[in-house]
C-alpha positions, 0 to 999 in steps of 0.5 A, spaced: 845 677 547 838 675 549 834 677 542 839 671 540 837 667 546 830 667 544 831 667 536 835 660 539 829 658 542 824 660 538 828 657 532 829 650 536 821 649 538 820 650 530 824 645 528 821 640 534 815 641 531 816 640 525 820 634 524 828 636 526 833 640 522 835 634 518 828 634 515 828 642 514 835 645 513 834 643 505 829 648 507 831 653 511 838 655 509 836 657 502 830 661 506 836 664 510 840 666 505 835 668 500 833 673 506 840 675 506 841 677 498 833 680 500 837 685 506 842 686 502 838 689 496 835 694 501 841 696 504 843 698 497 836 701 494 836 705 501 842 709 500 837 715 495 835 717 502 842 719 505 844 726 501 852 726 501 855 732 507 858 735 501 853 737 497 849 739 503 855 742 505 856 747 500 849 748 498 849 751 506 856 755 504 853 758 497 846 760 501 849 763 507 856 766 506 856 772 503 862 772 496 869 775 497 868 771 504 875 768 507 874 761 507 880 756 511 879 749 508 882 743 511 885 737 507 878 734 503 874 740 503 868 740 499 867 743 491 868 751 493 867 757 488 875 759 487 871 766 484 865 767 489 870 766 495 878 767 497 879 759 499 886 758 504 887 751 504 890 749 511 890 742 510 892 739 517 897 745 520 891 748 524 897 753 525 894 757 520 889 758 523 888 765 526 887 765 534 879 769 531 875 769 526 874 776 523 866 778 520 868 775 513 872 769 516 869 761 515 872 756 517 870 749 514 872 744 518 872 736 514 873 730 519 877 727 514 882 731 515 882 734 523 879 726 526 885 725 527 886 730 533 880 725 537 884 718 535 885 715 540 892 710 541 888 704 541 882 705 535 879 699 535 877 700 542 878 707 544 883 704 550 890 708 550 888 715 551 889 720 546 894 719 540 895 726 539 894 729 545 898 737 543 895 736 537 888 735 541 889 741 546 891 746 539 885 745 536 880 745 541 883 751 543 882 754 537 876 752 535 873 755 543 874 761 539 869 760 534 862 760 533 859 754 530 853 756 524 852 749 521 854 742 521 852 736 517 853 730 521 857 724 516 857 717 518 862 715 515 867 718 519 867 717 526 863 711 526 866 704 526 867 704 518 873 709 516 871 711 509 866 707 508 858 705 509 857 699 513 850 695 512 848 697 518 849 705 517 842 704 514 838 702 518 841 704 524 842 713 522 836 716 520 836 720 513 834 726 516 839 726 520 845 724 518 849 724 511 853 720 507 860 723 507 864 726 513 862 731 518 863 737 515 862 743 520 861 751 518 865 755 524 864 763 523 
């Protein structure tokens, strides 16, 4: 709110000094929205630097679980080698799910599918508690169990864009450490 006030004030004696809006609005809005236009090409020429969650995901998966591995997938699992590695899909019912992982056991956990456990009743502004709250109980429980061994930090879940990147998202998460896509995590 204050930068806004400043940008106000700023802009005001800009244009006091120079003769008033009505003299400088044939300039400045072409200026404003030819910067606009210029933000929007960045923002898009900028996606390169954020790898996707799935790629990285399954680059990880392929280095480090050893073949014939078990792997429990929720729905929107990433592309898995069906031949390296036995893939039980789970889906949403995360009483497939067993209570602990054994040695060659992986559970690949996509926030596609299990965001929704976190939802709260009122999502637009997080007011209302937890929607699903049995649901919630469940799958913390079942993953307190779990060792976490990877996980990929995705900005468009969770965030406030649902399957989509806002505008912002580049400028304000860093490549390094977030990714295009859900969040993806490896539990052992």
């Amino acid at each position: 709110m204050e930068l806004e006030h400043l940008i106000g004030k700023v802009l005001q004696k800009v244009l006091q000094k120079s003769g008033g809006w009505e003299k400088k609005r044939v300039c400045i809005v072409p200026i404003l929205v030819g910067l606009m236009v210029v933000i929007n090409i960045l923002a898009v020429a900028n996606t390169y630097r954020y790898e996707l969650t799935y790629t990285q995901a399954v680059a990880w998966i392929e280095e480090n679980i050893p073949e014939g591995s078990v792997l429990y997938c929720t729905s929107f699992s990433p592309n898995l080698d069906v031949e390296k590695y036995e893939i039980i899909d789970i889906g949403e019912d995360i009483n497939k799910l067993p209570n602990t992982l054994a040695d060659d056991e992986y559970y690949i956990d996509v926030e596609y599918a299990t965001g929704y456990f976190s939802q709260k009743k009122d999502y637009l502004v997080a007011q209302g508690g937890d929607m699903y709250q049995e649901l919630k109980a469940a799958y913390e429980n079942k993953i307190a169990n779990y060792s976490i061994e990877q996980t990929y930090e995705g900005i468009t879940y969770g965030k406030e864009w649902k399957f989509r990147v806002g505008y912002l998202d580049f400028f304000r998460f860093s490549p390094e450490e977030y990714y295009v896509g859900p969040t993806i995590s490896v539990f052992h």
